[in-house]
Structure formats: C-alpha cells, structure tokens
DSSP file (Angstrom, degrees, kcal/mol; ACC not computed):
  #  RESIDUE AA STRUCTURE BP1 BP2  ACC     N-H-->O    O-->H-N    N-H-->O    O-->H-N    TCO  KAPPA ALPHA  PHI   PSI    X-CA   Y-CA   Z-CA
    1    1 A X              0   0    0      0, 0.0     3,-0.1     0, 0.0    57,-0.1   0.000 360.0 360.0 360.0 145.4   47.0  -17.5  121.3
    2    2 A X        +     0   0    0      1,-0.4     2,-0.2     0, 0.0     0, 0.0   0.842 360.0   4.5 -91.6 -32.1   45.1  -15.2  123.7
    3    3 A X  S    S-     0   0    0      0, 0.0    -1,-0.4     0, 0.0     2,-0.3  -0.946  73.6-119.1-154.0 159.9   46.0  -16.5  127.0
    4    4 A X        -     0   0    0     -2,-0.2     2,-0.2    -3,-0.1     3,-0.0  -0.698  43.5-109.7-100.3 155.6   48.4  -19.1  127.9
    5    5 A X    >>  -     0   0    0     -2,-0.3     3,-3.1     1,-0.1     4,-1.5  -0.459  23.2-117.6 -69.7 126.9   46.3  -22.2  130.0
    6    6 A X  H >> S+     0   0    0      1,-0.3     4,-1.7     2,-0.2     3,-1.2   0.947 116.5  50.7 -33.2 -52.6   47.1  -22.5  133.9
    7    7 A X  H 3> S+     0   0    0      1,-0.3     4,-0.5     2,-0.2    -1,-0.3   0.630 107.4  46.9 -79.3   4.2   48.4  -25.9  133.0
    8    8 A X  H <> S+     0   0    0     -3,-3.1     4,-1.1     2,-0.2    -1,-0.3   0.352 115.1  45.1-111.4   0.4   50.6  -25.0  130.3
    9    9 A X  H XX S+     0   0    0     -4,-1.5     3,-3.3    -3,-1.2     4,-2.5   0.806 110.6  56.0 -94.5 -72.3   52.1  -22.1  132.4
   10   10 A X  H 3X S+     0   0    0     -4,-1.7     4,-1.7     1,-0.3    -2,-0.2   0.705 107.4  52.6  27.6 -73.4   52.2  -24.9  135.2
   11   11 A X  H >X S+     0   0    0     -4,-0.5     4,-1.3     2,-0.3     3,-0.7   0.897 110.7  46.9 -58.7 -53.4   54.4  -26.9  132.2
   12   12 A X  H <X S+     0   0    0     -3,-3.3     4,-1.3    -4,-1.1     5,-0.2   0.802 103.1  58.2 -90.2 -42.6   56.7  -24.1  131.9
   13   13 A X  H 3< S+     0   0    0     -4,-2.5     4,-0.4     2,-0.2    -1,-0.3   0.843 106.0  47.2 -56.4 -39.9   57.1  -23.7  135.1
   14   14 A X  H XX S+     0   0    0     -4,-1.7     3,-4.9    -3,-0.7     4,-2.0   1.000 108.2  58.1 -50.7 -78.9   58.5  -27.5  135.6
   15   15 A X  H 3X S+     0   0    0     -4,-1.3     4,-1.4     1,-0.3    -2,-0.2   0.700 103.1  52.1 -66.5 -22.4   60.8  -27.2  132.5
   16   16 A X  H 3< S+     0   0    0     -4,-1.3    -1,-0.3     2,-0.2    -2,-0.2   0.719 116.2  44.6 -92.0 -10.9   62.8  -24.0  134.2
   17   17 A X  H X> S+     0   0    0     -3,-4.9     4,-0.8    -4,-0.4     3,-0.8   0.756 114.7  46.6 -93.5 -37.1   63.2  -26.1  137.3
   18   18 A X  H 3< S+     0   0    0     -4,-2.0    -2,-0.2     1,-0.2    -3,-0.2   0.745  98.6  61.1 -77.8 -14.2   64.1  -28.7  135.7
   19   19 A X  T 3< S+     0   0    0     -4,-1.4    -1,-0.2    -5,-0.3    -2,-0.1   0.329  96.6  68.5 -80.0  19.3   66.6  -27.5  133.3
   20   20 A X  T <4 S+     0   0    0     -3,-0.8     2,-0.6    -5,-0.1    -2,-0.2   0.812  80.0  92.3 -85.0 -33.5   68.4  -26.5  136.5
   21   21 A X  S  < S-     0   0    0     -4,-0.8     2,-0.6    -3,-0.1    10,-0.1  -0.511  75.9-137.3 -86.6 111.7   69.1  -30.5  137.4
   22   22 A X        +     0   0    0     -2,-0.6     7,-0.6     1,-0.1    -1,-0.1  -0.806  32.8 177.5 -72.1 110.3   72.4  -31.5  136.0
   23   23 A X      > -     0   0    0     -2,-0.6     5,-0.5     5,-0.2     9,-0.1   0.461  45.5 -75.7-105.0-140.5   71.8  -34.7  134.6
   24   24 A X  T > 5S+     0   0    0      7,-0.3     3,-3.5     3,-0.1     6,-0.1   0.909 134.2  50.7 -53.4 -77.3   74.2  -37.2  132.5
   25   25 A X  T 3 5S+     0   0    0      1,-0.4    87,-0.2     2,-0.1    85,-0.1   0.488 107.4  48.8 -52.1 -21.6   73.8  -35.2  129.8
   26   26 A X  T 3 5S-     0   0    0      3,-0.1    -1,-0.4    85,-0.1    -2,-0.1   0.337 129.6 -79.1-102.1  -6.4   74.7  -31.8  131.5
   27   27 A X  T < 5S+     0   0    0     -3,-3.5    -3,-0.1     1,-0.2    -2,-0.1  -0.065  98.0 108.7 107.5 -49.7   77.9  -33.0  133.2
   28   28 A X  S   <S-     0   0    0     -5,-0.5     2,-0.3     1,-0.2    -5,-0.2   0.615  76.8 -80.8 -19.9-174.1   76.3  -34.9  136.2
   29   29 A X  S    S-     0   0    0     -7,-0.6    -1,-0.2     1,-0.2    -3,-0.1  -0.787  73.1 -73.5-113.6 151.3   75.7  -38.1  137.5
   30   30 A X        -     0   0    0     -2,-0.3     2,-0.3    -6,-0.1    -1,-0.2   0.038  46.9-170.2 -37.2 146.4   72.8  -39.7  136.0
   31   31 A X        -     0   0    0     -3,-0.1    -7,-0.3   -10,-0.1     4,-0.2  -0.786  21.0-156.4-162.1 127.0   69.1  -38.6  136.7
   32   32 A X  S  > S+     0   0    0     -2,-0.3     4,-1.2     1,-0.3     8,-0.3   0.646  94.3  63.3 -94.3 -36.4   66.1  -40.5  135.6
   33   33 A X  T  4 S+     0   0    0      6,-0.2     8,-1.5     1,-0.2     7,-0.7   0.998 124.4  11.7 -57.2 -77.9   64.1  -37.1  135.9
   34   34 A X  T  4 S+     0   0    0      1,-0.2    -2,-0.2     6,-0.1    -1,-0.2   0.497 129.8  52.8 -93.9  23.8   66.1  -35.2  133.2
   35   35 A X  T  4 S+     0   0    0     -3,-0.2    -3,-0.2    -4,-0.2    -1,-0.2   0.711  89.9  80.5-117.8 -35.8   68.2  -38.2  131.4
   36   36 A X  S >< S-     0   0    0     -4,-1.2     3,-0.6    -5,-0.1     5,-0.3  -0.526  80.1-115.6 -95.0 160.7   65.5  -41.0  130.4
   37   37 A X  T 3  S+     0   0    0      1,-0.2    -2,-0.1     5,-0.1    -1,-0.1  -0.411 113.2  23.6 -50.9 143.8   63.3  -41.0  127.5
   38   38 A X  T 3  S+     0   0    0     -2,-0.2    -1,-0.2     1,-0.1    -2,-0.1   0.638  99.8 132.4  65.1  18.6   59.9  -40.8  128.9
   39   39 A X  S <> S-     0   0    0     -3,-0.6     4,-1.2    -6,-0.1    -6,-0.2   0.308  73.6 -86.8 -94.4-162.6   61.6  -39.2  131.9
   40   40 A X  H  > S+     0   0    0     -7,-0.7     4,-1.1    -8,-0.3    -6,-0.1   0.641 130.6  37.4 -90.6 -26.1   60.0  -35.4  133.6
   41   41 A X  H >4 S+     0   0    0     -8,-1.5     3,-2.3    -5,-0.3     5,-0.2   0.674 115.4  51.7-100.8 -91.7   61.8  -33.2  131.4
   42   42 A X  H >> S+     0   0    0      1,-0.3     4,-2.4     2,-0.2     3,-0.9   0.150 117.6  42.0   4.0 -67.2   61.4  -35.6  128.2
   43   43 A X  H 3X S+     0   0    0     -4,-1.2     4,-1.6     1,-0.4    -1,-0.3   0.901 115.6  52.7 -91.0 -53.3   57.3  -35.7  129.0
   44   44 A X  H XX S+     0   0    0     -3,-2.3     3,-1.4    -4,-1.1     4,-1.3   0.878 106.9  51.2 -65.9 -19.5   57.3  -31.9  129.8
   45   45 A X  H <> S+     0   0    0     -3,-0.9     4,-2.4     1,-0.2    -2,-0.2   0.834 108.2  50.1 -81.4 -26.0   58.9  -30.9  126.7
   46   46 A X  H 3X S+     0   0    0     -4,-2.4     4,-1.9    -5,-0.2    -1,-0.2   0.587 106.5  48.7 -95.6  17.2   56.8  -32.6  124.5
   47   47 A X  H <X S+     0   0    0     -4,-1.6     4,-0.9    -3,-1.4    -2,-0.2   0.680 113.4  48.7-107.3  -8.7   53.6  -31.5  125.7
   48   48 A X  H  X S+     0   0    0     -4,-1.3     4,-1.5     2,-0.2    -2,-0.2   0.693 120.4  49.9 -77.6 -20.6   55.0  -27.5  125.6
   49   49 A X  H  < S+     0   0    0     -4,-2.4    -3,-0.1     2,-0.2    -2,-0.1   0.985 107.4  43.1 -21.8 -86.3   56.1  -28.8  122.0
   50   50 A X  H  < S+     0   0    0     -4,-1.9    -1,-0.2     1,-0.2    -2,-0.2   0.564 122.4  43.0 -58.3 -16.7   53.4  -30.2  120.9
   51   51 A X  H  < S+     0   0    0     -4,-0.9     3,-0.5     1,-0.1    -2,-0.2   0.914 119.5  38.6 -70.7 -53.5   51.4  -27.0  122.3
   52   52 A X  S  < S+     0   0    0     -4,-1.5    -3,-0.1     1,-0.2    -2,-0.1   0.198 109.4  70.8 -81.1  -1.5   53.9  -24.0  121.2
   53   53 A X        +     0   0    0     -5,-0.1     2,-0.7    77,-0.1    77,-0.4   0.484  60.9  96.8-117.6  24.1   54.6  -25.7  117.9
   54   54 A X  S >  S-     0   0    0     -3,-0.5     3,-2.8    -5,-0.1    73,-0.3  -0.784  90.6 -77.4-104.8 150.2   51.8  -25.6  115.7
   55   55 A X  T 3  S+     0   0    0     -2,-0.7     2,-1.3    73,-0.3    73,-0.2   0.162 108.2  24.0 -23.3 172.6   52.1  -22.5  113.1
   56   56 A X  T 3  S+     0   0    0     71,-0.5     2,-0.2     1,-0.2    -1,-0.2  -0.041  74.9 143.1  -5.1  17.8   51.4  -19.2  114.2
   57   57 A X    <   -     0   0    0     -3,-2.8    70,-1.1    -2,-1.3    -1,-0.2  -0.462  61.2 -98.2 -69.9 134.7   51.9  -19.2  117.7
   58   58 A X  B     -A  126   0A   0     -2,-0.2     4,-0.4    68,-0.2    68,-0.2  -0.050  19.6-149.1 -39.6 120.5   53.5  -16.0  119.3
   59   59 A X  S >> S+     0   0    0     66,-3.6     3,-2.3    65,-0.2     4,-1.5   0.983 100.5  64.1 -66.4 -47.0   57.2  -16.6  119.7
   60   60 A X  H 3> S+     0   0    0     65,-0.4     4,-6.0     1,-0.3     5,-0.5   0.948  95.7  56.6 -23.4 -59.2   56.7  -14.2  122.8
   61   61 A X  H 3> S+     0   0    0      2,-0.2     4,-0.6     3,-0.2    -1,-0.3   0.797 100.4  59.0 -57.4 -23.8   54.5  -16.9  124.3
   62   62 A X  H X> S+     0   0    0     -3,-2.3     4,-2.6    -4,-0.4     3,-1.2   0.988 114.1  37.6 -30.8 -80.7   57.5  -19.4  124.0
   63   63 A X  H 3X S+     0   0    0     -4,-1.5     4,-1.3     1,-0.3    -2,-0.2   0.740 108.2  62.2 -72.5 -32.4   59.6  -17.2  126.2
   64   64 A X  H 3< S+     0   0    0     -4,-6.0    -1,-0.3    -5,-0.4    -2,-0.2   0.936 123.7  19.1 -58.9 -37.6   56.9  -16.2  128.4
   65   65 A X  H << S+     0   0    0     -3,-1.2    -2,-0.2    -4,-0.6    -1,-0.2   0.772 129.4  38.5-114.2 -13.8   56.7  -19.5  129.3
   66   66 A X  H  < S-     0   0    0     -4,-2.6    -3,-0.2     1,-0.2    -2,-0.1   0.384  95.2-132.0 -95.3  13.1   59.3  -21.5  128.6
   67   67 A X     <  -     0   0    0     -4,-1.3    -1,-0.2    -5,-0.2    -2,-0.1   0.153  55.4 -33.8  62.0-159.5   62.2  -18.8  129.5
   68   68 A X  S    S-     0   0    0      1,-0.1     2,-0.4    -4,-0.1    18,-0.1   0.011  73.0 -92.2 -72.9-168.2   64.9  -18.4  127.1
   69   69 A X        -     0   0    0     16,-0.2    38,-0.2     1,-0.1     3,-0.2  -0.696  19.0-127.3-101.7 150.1   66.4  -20.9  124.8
   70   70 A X  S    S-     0   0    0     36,-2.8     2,-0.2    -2,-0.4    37,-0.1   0.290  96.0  -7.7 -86.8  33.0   69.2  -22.9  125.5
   71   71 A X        -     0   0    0     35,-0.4    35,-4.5    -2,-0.1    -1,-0.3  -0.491  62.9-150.2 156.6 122.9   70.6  -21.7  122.3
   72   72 A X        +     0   0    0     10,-0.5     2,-0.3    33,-0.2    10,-0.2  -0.951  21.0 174.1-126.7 131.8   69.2  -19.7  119.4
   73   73 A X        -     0   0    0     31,-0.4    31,-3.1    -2,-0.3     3,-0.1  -0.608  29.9-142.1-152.7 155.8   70.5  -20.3  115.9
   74   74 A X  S    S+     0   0    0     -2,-0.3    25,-1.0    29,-0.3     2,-0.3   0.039  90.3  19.3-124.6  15.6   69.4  -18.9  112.3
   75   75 A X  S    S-     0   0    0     23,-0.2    29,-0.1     5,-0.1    -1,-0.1  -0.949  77.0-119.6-147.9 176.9   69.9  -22.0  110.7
   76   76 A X  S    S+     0   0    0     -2,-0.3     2,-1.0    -3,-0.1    22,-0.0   0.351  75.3 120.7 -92.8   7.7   70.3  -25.9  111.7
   77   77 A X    >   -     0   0    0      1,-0.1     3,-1.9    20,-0.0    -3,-0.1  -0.749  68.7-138.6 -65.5  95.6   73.6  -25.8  110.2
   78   78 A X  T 3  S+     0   0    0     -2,-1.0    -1,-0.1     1,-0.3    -3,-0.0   0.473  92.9  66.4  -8.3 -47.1   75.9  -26.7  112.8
   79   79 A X  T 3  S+     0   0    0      2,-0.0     2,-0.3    18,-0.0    -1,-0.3   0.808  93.7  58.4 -69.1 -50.0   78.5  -24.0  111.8
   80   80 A X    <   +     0   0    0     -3,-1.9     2,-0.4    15,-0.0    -5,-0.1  -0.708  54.3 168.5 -75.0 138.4   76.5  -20.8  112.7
   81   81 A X        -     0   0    0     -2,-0.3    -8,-0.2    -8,-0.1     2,-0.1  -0.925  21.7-151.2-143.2 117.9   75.3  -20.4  116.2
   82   82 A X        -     0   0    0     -2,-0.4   -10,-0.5   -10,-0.2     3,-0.1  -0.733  33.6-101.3-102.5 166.2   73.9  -16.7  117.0
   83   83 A X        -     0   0    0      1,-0.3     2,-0.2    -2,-0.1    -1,-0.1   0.081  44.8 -75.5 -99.3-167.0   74.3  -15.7  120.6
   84   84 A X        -     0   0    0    -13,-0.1     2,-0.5   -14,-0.1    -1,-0.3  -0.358  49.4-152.2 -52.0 135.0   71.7  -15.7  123.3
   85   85 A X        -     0   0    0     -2,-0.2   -16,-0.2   -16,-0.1    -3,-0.0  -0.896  11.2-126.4-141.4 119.0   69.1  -12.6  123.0
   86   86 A X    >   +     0   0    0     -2,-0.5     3,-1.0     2,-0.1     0, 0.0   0.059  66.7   9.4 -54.5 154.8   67.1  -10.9  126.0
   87   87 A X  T 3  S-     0   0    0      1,-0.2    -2,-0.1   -24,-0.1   -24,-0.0  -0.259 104.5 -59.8  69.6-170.5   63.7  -10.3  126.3
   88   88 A X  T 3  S+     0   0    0    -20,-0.0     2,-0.3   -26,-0.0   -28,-0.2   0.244  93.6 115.1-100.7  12.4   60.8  -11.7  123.9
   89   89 A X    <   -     0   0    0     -3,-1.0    36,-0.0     1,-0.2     0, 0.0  -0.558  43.3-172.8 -79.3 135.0   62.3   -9.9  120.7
   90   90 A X        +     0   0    0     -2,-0.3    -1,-0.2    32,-0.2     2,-0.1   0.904  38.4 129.1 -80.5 -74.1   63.4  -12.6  118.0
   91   91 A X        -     0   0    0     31,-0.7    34,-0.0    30,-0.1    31,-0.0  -0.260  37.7-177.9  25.9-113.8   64.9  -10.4  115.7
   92   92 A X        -     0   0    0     -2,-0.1     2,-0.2     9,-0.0    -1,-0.1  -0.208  32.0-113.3 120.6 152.9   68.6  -11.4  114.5
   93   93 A X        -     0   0    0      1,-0.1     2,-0.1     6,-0.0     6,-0.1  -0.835  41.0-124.5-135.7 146.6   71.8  -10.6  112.6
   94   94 A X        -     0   0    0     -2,-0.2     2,-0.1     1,-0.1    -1,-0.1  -0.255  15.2-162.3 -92.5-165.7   72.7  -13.2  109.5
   95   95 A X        -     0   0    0    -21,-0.1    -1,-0.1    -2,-0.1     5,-0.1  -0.421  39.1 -89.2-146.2-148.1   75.6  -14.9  109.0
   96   96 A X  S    S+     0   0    0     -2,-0.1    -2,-0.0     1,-0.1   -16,-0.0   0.879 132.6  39.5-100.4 -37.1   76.8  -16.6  105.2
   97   97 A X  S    S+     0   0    0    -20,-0.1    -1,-0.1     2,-0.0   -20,-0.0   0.715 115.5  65.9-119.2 -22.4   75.3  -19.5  105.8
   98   98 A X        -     0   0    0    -23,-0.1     2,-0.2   -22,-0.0   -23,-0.2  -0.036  66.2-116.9 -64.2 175.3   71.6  -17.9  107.7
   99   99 A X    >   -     0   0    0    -25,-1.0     3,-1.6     3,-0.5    -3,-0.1  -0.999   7.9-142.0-126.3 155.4   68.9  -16.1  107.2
  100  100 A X  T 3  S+     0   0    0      1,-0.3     3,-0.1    -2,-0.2    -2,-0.0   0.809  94.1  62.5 -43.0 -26.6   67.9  -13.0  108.5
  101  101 A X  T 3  S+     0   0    0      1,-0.2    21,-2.5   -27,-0.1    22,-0.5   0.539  96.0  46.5 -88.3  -2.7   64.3  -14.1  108.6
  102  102 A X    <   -     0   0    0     -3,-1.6    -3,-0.5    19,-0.3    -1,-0.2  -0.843  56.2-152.9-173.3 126.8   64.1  -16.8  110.7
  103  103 A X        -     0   0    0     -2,-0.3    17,-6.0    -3,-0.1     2,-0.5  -0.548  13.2-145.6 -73.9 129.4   65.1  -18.3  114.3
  104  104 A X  E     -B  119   0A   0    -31,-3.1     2,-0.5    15,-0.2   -31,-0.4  -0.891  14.2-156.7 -87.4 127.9   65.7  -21.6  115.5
  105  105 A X  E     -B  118   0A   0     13,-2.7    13,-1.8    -2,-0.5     2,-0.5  -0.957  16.0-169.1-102.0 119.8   64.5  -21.6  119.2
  106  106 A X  E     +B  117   0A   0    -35,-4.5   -36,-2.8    -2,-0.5     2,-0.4  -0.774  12.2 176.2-114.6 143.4   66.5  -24.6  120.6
  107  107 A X  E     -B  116   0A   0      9,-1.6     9,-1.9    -2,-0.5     2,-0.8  -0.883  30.5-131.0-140.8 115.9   65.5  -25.9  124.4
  108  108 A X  E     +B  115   0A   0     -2,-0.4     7,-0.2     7,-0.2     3,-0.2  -0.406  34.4 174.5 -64.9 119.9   67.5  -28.9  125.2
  109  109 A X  E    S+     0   0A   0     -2,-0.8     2,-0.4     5,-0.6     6,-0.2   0.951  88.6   8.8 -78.7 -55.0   66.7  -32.0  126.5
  110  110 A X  E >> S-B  114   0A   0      4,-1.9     3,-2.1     1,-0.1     4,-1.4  -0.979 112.3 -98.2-114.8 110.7   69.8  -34.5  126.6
  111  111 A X  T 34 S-     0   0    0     -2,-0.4    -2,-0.1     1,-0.2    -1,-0.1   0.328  90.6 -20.3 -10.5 -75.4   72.4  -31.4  125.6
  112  112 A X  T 34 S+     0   0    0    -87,-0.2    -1,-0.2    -4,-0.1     3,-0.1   0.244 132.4  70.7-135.2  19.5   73.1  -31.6  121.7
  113  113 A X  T <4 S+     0   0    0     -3,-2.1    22,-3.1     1,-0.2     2,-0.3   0.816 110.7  22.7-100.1 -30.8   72.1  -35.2  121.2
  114  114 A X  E  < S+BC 110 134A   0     -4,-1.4    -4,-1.9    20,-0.3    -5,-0.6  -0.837  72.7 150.8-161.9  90.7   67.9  -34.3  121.9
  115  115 A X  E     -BC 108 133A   0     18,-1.4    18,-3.1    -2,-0.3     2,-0.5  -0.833  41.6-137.3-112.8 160.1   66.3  -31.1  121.4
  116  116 A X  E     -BC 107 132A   0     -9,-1.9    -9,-1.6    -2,-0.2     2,-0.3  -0.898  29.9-173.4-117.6 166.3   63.4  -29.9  120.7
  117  117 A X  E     -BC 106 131A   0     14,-2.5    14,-3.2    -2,-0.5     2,-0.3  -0.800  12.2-161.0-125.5 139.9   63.6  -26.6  118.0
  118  118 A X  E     -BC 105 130A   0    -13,-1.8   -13,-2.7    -2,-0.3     2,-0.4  -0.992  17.2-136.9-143.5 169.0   61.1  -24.5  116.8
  119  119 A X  E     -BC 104 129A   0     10,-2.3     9,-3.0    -2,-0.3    10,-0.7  -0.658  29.4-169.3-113.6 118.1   61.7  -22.4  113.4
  120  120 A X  E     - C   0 127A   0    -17,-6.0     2,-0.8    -2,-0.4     7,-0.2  -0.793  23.1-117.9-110.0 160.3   60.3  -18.7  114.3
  121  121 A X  E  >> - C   0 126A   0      5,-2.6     4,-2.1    -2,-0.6     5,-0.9  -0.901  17.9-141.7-106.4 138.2   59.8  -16.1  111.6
  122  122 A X  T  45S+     0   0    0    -21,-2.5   -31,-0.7    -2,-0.8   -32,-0.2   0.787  90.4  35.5 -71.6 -44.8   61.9  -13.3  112.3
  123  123 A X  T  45S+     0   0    0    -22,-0.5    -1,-0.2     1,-0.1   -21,-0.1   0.843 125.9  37.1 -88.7 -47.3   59.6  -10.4  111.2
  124  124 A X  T  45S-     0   0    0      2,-0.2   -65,-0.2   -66,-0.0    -2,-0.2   0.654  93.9-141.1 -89.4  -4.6   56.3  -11.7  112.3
  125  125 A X  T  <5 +     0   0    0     -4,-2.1   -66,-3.6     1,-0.2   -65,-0.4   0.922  60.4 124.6  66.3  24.7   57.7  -13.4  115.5
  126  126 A X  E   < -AC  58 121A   0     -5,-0.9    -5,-2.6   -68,-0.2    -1,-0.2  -0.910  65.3-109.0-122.8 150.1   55.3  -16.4  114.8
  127  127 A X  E     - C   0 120A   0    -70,-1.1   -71,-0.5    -2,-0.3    -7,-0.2  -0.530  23.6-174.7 -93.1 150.0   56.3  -19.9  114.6
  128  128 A X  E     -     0   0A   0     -9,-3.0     2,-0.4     1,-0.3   -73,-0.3   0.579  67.8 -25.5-119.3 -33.5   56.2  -22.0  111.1
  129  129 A X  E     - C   0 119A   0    -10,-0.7   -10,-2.3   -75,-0.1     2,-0.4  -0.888  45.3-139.9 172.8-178.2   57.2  -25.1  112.8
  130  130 A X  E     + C   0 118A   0     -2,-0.4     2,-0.2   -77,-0.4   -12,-0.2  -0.846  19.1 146.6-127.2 152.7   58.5  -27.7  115.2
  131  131 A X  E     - C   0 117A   0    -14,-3.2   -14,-2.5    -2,-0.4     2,-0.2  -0.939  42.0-105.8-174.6 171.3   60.1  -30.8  115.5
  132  132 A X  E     - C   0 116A   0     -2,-0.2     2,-0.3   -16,-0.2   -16,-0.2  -0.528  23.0-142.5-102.6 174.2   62.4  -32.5  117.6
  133  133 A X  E     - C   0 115A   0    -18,-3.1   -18,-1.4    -2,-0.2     2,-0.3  -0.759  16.7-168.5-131.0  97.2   66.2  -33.2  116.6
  134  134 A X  E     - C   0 114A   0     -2,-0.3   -20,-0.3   -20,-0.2   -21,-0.1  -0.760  18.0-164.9-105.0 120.2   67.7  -36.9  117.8
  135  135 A X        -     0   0    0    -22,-3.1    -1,-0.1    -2,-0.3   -21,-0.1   0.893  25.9-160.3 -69.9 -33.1   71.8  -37.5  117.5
  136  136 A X              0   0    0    -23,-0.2   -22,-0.1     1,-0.1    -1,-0.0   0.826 360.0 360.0  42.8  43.4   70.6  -41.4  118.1
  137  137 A X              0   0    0    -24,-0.1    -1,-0.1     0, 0.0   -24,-0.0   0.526 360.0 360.0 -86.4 360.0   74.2  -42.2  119.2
C-alpha cells in the first residue's frame, strides 16, 4: 500500500487507546466499549482487519498503525509462543513445532477467547492472510 488513509490511521489510532481499557476480558469490570460483540474495539478491529488483511499488504503498515501485537507466534499451535519483537522487522527464530517463514500477528480483542491474526511471511514481510480466531465458550 502506498500511503495509509487518514481514516485508517484515525482507526489505529482508536485501537491503541482502546487496548489500554481493561475490560472483562483483561481483568476488569465489564466495559461495553472493549467487552461486547459489536462493541468500539470489536467494530475497530474489524475494519483494520478487513483493511490490513488482504494478501500482500506490508507487515510494516500493521505496526505503523496498529502498534505492536499483543502476541506474535510462528504457528497457531498453542504450545509455541515467540516473544514480543521491536520495531517493524518480522523476522523470527523457529521452534519444533514453527516455521521460520512465517508470523502470526495476534491483536486481541476479548484476551485468548477473540482475536484477530494475520499470517505474515517472514522473508517478504507481506501478509498471506487473515482471519479472526473465536474460543466460543
């Protein structure tokens, strides 16, 4: 993408204030803002989703505008978790069960019951795809 859209910077900007409010999910007392379905974080994450998730968008552009991730992971396998990494470099060390080549960028919504993930490639730093992940407990 060549430049990110006022409203989508806008967007980004919401979701880093709002992952600040400690909701239900977070340890808090309930808040309708970051807790409900259809709620202010819920709405912003899925229109920087649906924006930031279609194939070859710059992982860089993620983190420029949605800061880091609440958890980055080189597989969806529960077991592995790789730590936190500054700056806008994906890059990454495997594990038995990863691969080297490609990051899950996780940004939470309700903690580890509803996120949404997007799958980067490691080497070009471009995204291959998105989706959300629902515990439905």
């Amino acid at each position: 993408m060549a430049s990110i859209s006022a409203e989508f910077q806008a967007l980004g900007q919401s979701l880093q204030n709002l992952r600040n409010i400690k909701g239900h999910w977070d340890g808090g007392e309930s808040n309708p803002a970051v807790d409900n379905f259809n709620g202010e974080k819920h709405q912003t994450l899925m229109k920087l989703g649906e924006y930031f998730g279609k194939p070859g968008t710059p992982a860089a552009d993620i983190l420029t505008t949605m800061g880091q991730p609440d958890e980055i992971r080189q597989s969806m396998d529960e077991a592995f978790h790789a730590s936190l990494m500054p700056g806008p470099v994906v890059g990454g060390t495997g594990g038995p069960t990863a691969s080297a080549n490609v990051m899950y960028f996780i940004y939470k919504w309700r903690g580890n019951h509803d996120y949404l993930w997007f799958k980067v490639d490691a080497t070009t730093e471009k995204v291959l795809e998105s989706s959300w992940y629902h515990a439905y407990e």
